[in-house]
C-alpha positions in Angstrom: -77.1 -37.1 -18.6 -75.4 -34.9 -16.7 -71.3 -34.7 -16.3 -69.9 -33.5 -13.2 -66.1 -32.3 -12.7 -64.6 -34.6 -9.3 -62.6 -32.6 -6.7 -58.8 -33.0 -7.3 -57.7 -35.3 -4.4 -55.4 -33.7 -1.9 -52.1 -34.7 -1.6 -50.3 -35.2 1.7 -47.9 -32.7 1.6 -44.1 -33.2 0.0 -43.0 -36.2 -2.3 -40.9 -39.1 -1.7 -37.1 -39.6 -2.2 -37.1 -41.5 -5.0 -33.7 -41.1 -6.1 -32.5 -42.9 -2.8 -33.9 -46.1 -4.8 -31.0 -45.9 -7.0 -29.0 -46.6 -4.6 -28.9 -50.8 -4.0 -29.0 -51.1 -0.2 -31.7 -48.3 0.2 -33.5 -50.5 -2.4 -33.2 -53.4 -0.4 -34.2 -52.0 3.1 -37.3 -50.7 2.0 -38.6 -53.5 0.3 -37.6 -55.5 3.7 -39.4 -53.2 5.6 -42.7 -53.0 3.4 -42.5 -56.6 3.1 -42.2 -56.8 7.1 -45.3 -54.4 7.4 -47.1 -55.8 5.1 -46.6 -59.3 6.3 -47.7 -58.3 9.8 -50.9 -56.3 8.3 -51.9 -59.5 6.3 -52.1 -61.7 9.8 -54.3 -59.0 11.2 -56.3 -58.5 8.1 -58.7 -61.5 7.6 -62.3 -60.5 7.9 -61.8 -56.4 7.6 -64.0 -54.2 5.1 -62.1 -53.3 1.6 -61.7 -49.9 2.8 -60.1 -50.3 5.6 -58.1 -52.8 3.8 -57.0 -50.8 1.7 -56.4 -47.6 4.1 -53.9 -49.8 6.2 -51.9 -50.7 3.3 -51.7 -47.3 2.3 -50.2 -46.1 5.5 -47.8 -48.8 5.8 -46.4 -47.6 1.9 -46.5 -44.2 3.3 -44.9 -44.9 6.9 -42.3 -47.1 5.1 -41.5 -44.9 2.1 -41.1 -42.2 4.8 -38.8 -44.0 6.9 -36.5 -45.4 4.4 -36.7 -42.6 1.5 -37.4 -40.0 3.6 -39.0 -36.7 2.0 -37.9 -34.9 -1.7 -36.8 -31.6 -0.3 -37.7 -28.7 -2.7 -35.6 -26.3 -3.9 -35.4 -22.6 -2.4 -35.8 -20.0 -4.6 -34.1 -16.5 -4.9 -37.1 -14.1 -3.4 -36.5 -11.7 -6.3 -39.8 -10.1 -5.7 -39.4 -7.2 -3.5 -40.4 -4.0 -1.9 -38.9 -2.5 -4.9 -41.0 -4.5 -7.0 -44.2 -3.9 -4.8 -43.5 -0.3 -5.5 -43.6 -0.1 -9.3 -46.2 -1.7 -9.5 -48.0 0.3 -7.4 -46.7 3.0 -9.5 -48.2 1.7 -12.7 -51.5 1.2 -10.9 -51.5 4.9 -9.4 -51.1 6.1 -13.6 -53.8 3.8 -14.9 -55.9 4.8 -12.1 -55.0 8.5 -13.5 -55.5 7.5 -17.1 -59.3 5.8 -16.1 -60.0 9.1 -14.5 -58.6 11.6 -17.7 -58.2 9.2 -20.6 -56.1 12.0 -22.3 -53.4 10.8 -24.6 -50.0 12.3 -22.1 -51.4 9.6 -19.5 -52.1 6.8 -21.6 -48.3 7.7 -22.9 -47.2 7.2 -19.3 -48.9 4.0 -18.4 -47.6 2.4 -21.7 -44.0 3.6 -20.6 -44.3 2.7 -17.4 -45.5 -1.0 -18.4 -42.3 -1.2 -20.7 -40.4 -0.3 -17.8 -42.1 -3.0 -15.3 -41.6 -5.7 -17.9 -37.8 -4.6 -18.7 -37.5 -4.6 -14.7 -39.0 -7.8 -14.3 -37.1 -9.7 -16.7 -33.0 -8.5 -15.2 -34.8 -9.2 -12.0 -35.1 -12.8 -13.3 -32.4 -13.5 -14.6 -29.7 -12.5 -12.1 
C-alpha cells in the first residue's frame, strides 16, 4: 500500500472580513443576500451534476462574502531589511569564502565575530 502526500489546495488570495459580522446589521445583510443568491441558484439548480452544484454555491458564498464583508486587509510591515543589511551579509559571506579557502584560525576568528555582529545587528534592527 502505498501513501501518497495530496497537494495543498490553493487559496484565492486574501481572507474575509470577518470582524464586520460583529457588527448586527452587517450580520443581517449578508445573510439576506446569501439567502437571496442562494434562493435564485436553487430554482436554477434541478437536474445539474454535484460538481457543478457545488461550484455555484461556492461562488455565490464567495461573491457574497465579498460584497458584504469585503476583504481582511493585512498589515504592512516596517521593511527593516535593507541595503545595509544586504551588505553585511555579504560581508560575512566574503570572510567565510576567505576562511574555506585558508582555514587558518585569524579567519575563522573573523567570521565568528562577524556572525556575532550580524546577529547583534539583526536583532536592534527588529526591535525598533
Amino acid at each position: 500500500m502505498v501513501v501518497r502526500k495530496q497537494a495543498a489546495q490553493k487559496s484565492d488570495g486574501g481572507r474575509y472580513n470577518l470582524r464586520k459580522l460583529n457588527d448586527l446589521e452587517v450580520r443581517k445583510q449578508y445573510q439576506i443576500e446569501f439567502t437571496n443568491r442562494f434562493a435564485a441558484l436553487e430554482i436554477v439548480s434541478e437536474d445539474e451534476d454535484i460538481n457543478r452544484g457545488w461550484e455555484s454555491i461556492k461562488e455565490n458564498l464567495k461573491t457574497s462574502a465579498t460584497d458584504s464583508l469585503g476583504m481582511h486587509e493585512m498589515k504592512q510591515h516596517k521593511p527593516w531589511f535593507d541595503k545595509e543589511c544586504l551588505g553585511i551579509l555579504d560581508q560575512r559571506k566574503q570572510a567565510k569564502m576567505q576562511w574555506i579557502q585558508d582555514p587558518s584560525q585569524s579567519n575563522a576568528d573573523n567570521v565568528n565575530n562577524l556572525r556575532r555582529e550580524i546577529s547583534r545587528h539583526f536583532r536592534e534592527k527588529g526591535i525598533s
